[in-house]
C-alpha positions in Angstrom: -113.9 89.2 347.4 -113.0 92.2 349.6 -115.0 90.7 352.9 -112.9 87.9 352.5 -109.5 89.2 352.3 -110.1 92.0 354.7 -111.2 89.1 357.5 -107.9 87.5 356.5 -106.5 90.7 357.1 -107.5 91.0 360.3 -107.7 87.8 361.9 -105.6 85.6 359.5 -107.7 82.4 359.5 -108.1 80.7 356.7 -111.1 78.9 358.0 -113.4 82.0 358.2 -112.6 83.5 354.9 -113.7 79.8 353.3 -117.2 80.4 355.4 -117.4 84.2 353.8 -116.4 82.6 350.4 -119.0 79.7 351.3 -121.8 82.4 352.4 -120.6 84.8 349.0 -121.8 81.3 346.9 -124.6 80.6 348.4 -126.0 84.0 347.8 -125.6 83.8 344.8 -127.1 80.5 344.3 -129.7 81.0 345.6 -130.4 84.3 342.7 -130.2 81.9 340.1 -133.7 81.3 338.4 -133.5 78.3 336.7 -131.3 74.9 336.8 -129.3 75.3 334.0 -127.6 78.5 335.2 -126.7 76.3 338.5 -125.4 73.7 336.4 -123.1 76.2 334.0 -121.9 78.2 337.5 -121.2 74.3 338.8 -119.4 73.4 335.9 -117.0 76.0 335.6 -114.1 74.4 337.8 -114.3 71.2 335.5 -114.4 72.7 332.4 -111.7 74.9 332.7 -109.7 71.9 333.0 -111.1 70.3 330.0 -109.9 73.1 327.8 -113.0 74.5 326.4 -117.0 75.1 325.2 -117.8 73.8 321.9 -120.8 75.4 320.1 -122.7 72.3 319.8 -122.3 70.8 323.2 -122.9 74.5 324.9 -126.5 74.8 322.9 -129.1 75.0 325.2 -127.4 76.8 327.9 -126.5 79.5 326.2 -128.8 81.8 328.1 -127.7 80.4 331.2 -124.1 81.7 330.4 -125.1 84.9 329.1 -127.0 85.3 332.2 -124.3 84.8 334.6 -121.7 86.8 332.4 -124.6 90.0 332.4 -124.3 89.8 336.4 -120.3 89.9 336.1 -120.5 86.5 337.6 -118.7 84.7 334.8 -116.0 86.0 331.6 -116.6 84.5 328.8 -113.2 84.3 326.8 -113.2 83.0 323.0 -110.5 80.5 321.6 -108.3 82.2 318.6 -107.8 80.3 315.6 -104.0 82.0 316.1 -101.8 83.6 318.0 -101.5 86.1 315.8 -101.9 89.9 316.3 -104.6 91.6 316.3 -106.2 88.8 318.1 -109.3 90.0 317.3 -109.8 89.2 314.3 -108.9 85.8 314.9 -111.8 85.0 317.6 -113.5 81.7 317.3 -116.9 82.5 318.6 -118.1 79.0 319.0 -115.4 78.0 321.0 -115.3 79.5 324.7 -113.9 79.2 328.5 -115.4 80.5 331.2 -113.7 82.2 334.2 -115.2 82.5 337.8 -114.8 86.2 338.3 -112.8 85.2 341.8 -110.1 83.1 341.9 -110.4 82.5 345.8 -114.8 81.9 345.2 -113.1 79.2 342.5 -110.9 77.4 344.7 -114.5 77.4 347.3 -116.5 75.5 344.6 -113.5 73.0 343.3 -112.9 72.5 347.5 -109.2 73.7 346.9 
């Protein structure tokens, strides 16, 4: 997040950018309109460590993600069948990770 790295910048404390980073989330918590989108946005640091989304076990929220992937909050990448190019046309679409779109807002929520 620029605010972040431009305080580091300046003043080069760690602690300070974590309390922009920790402002930055509760923002944007706080413009989520219904429980599952928290519980997708809370999720994210776990399950990018379990590898992925399955279709069946994402149904349900799948408003929730679409939601925070329309605000640029969240990417939404799709497992390939193979690593074959193009990759494209290998896509599985019911098979999914999701990215915080800040690495440093990621390491806030997973207390790296």
């Amino acid at each position: 997040m620029p605010e972040a790295v431009q305080h580091f910048v300046s003043h080069h404390s760690y602690d300070e950018v974590r309390n922009i980073q920790k402002r930055i989330l509760l923002d944007y918590e706080h413009d989520f309109t219904c429980p599952k989108i928290s519980k997708v946005w809370n999720s994210i640091p776990i399950q990018i460590s379990n590898n992925t989304y399955e279709g069946k076990r994402g149904k349900g929220f799948d408003v929730a993600v679409m939601w925070l992937a329309d605000c640029g909050l969240i990417y939404i990448v799709n497992r390939v069948r193979q690593v074959k190019a193009p990759l494209k046309i290998h896509e599985d679409f019911n098979t999914f990770q999701l990215y915080l779109l800040d690495i440093g807002l990621l390491g806030c929520i997973a207390k790296l």
